[in-house]
C-alpha positions as CSV (number, residue, x, y, z in Angstrom):
1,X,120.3,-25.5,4.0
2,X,117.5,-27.4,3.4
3,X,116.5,-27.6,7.2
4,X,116.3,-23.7,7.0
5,X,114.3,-24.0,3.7
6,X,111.8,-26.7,5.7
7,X,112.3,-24.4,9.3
8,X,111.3,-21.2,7.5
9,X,108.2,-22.9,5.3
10,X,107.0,-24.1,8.7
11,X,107.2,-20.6,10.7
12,X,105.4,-19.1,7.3
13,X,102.4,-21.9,8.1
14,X,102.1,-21.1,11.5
15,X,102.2,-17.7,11.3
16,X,99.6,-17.7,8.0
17,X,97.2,-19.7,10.2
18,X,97.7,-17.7,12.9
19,X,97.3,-14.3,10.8
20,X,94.3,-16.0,9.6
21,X,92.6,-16.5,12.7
22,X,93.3,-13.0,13.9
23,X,91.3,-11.4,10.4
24,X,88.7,-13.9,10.6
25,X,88.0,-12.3,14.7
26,X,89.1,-8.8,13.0
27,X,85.4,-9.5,10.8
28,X,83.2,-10.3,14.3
29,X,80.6,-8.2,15.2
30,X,79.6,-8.2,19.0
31,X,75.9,-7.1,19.7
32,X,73.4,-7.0,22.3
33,X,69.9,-7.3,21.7
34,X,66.5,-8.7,23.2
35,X,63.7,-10.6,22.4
36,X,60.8,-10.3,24.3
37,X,57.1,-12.6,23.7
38,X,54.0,-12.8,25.4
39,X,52.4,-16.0,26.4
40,X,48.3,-15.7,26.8
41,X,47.0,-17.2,29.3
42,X,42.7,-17.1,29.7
43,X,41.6,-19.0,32.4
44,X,37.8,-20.0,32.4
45,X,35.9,-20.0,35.8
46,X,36.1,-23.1,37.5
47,X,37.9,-25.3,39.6
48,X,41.8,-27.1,38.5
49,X,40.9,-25.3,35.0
50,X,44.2,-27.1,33.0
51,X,46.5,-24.3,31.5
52,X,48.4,-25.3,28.6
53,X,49.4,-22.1,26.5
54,X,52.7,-21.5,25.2
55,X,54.4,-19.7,22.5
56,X,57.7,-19.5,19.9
57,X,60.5,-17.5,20.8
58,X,63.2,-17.2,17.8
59,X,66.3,-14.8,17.4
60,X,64.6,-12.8,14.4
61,X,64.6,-9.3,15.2
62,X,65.3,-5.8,13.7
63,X,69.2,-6.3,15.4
64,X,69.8,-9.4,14.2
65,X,68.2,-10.0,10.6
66,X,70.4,-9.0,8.7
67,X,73.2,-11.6,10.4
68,X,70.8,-14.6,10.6
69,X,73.1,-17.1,8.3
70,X,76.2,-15.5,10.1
71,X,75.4,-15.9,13.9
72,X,78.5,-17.9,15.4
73,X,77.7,-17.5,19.0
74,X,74.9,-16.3,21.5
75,X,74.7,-16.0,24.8
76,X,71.7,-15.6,27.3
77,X,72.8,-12.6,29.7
78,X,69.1,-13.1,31.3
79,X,66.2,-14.2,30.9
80,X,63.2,-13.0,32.9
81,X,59.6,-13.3,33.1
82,X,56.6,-11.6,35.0
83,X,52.4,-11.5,34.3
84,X,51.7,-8.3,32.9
85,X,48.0,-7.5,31.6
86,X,45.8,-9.0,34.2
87,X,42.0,-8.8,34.1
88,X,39.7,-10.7,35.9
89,X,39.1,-12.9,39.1
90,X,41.7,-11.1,42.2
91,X,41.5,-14.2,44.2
92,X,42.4,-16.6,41.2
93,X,44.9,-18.9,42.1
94,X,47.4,-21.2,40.2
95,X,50.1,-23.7,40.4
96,X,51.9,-23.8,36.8
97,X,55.4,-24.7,35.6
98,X,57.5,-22.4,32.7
99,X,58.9,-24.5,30.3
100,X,61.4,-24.2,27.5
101,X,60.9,-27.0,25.3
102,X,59.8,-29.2,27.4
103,X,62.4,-28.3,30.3
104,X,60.9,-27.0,33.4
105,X,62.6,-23.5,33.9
106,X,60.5,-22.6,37.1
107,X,57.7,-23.6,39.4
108,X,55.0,-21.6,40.8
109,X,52.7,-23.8,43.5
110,X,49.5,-22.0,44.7
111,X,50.1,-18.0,43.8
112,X,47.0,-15.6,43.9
113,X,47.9,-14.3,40.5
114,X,47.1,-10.8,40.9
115,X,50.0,-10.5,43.7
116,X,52.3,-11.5,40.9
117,X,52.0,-8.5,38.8
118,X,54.7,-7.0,37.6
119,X,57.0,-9.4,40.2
120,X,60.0,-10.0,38.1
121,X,61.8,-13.3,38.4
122,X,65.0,-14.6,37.1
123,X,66.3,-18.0,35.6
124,X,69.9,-18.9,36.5
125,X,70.7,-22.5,36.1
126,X,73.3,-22.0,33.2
127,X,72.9,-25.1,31.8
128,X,69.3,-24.5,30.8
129,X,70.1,-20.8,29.2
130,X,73.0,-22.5,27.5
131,X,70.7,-25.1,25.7
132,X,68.3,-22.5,24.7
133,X,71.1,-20.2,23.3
134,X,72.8,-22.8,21.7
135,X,68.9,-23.5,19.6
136,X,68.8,-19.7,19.3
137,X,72.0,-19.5,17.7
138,X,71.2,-22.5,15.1
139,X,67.6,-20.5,14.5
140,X,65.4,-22.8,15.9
141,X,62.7,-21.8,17.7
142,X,62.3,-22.7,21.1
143,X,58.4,-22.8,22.3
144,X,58.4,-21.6,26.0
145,X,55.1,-22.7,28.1
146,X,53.1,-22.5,30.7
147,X,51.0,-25.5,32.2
148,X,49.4,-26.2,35.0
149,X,46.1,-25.2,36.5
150,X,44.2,-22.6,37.6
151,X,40.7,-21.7,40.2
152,X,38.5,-18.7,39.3
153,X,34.8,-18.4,40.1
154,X,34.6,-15.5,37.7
155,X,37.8,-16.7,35.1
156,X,40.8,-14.1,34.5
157,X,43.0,-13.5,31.6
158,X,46.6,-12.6,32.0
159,X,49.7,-12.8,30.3
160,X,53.5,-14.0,31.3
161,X,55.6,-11.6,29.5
162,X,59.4,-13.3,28.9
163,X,62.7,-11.6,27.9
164,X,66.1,-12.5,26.5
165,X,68.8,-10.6,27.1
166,X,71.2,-11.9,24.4
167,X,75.0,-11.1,23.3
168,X,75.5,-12.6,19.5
169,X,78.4,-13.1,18.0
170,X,78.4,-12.7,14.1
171,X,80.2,-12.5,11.1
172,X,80.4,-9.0,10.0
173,X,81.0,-9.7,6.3
């Protein structure tokens, strides 16, 4: 009798912690969302002008506010980037790295920069999207760069326009 007692207390434990489990995923709320941040880059005229311009990326936005101190996982579908809003010299070149916190994400060697317009690229090493989810998800801002350096004779200003494509994982409750 009192194995059936101690058999029976045991199947209620299991089964409570398992129960538990299953409610606690019952209370998850699965979302996409984006963020998307501009980094300025004004190049003066000159030869090997050094670029150093960067800016903070954070997962703050209108989809995820409001679960900020809930977020229990995110994941980088994709992250992109592209120059967008180019004025200036046409035959400016540049060799210049992207860089998420002081990881090289990609490497551009000699580009005229106003044939990269609007030319989307991708980042897939998983490794690097994981570590900038994983700072994401803990709300840390990760600063993404660009450095390198650039020739104008008359200067151009442009700007490398990068997007997250993000699935978070929150508490609903």
């Amino acid at each position: 009798m009192k194995k059936l007692i101690k058999f029976c207390a045991v199947i209620l434990l299991v089964v409570g912690y398992t129960s538990c489990d299953k409610l606690d995923e019952l209370t998850e709320v699965d979302f996409n969302t984006s963020v998307t941040e501009r980094i300025a880059v004004n190049v003066d005229a000159g030869e090997n002008v050094v670029l150093n311009n960067s800016v903070m990326v954070n997962i703050d936005n209108p989809d995820t506010h409001d679960y900020l101190n809930k977020i229990k996982n995110v994941t980088i579908n994709s992250l992109t980037y592209k120059v967008v809003s180019f004025d200036g010299d046409f035959n400016g070149m540049m060799t210049a790295n992207l860089i998420a916190d002081g990881v090289t994400l990609a490497t551009h060697t000699d580009v005229l920069v106003s044939d990269e317009i609007e030319v989307l690229y991708s980042i897939e090493d998983t490794a690097k999207l994981t570590a900038i989810a994983t700072k994401l998800k803990n709300k840390a801002d990760v600063v993404m760069e660009v450095m390198g350096t650039a020739t104008s004779e008359v200067g151009m200003y442009f700007q490398i326009e990068v997007t997250l494509n993000l699935k978070v994982t929150a508490d609903a409750l």
